[in-house]
N, C-alpha and C positions, 0 to 999 in steps of 0.2 A: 504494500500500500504506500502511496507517494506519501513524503511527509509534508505536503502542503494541505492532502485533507481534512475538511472541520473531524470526520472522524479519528483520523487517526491524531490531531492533538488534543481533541477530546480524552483520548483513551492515555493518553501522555498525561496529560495534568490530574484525570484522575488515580491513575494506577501505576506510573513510574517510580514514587516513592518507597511505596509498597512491594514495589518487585524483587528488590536482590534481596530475595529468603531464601534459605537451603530448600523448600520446599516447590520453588518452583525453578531448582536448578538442573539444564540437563545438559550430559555429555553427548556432543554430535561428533565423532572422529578426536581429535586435539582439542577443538572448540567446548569451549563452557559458554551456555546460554541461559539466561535468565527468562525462561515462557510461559506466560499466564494463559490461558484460556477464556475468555470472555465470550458471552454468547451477546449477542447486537444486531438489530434490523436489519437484514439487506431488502429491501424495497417489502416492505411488507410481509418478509419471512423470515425466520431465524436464521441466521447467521452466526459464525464465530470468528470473531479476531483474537491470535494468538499475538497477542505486545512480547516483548522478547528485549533481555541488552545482551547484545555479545561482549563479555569481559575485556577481549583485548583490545576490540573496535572502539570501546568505550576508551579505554586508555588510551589507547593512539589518539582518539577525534580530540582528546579535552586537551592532552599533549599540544597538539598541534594550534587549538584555539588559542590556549593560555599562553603560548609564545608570541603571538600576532596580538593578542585582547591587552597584554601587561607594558605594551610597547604605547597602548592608547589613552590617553588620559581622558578620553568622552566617558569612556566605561568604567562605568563603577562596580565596587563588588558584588550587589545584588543583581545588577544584570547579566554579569557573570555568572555568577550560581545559577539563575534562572537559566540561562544556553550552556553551562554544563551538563542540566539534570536527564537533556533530551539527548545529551551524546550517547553513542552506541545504539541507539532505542532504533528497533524498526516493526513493523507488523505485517500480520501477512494475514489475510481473510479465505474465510473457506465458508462453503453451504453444507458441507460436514464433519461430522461431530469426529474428530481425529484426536488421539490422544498427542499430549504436550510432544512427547518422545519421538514421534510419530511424522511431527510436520514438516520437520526439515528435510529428511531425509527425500517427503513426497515433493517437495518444493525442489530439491536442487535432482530430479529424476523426472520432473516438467521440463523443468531448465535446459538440461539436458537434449531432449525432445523437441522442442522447440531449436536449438538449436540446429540440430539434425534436418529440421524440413523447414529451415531460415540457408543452411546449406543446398541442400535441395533445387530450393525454389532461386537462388542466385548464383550458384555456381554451376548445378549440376543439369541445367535444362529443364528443370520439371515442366515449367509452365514458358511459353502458353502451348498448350498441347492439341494437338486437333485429331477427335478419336471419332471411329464411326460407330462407336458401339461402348457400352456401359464396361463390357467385358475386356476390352481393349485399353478403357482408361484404367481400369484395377491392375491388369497387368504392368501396364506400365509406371506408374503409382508405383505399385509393391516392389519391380527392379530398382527403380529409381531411388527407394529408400534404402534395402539392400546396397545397395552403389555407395550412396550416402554412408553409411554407417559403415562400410570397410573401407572407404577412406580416409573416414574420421577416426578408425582406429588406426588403420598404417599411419596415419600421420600423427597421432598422438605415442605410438612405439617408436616411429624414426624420428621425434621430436628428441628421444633421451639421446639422440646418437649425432644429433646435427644434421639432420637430414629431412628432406619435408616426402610425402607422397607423392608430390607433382614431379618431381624432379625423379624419384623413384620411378613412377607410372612411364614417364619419355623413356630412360633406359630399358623400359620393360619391351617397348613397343619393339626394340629391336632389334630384342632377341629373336631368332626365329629353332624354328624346329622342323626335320625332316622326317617324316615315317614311312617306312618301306612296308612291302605287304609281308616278308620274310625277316 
């Protein structure tokens, strides 16, 4: 959720204080998060935003303010405090009910996804497509993601070595292979 919405500073000035309890602390990989659970209207239906501070994002954000804010003499302490308390703080909305432990993992496995058919759709030709039949666009669809996603891995494995997929993929082109019937 952007942090320009009335909800999500709503949900800041209410419940940012309150958040760094052991109880709503959870480990995501290396990351310590701080995730409440709040249920909240989305357009007339329940909804939940999970408010969250990541520890270290916290530390770096205030880091980085408090070196530029202390150089300022407009800014006083209490303004300060006040733009410290929203450091690290971000939320993420869901239509369901997903335990605290739960969110992030589904959030950066969208992300993910998203990026895969943002690849797709800009690098790999998907669109604009011209099929004569329902059955033609799924095939092509489903290679096309396929394609996507083994690119996206060869280049995330030749990224540890200095090497991209593209560059891979050209020398692949010219290998060739001869098969005999014997």
């Amino acid at each position: 959720m952007a942090s320009n919405r009335k909800l999500f500073k709503d949900l800041v000035e209410e419940y940012v204080d309150s958040l760094e309890d052991a109880k709503y602390l959870v480990k995501y990989g290396q990351r310590l998060v701080f995730i409440r659970k709040v249920p909240v209207d989305l357009f007339g239906k329940i909804g939940y935003a999970y408010i969250a501070v990541d520890m270290d994002r916290k530390h770096d954000e205030i880091r980085r303010y408090a070196l530029t804010a202390l150089d300022d003499d407009d800014i006083s302490d209490e303004d300060m405090n006040d733009t410290m308390r929203s450091k690290g703080v971000f939320a993420l909305l869901s239509a369901e009910d997903v335990e605290e432990q739960d969110i992030l993992p589904l959030y950066y496995e969208r992300q993910a996804l998203e990026q895969v058919f943002d690849f797709s759709k800009n690098n790999a030709d998907l669109l604009p497509l011209c099929a004569h039949s329902v059955e033609t666009f799924r095939g092509h669809l489903l290679l096309s993601f396929i394609a996507s996603a083994a690119y996206l891995a060869a280049n995330k494995i030749l990224a540890n070595k200095g090497d991209s997929a593209i560059g891979s993929f050209h020398l692949f082109r010219n290998l060739k292979c001869k098969v005999f019937d014997k």
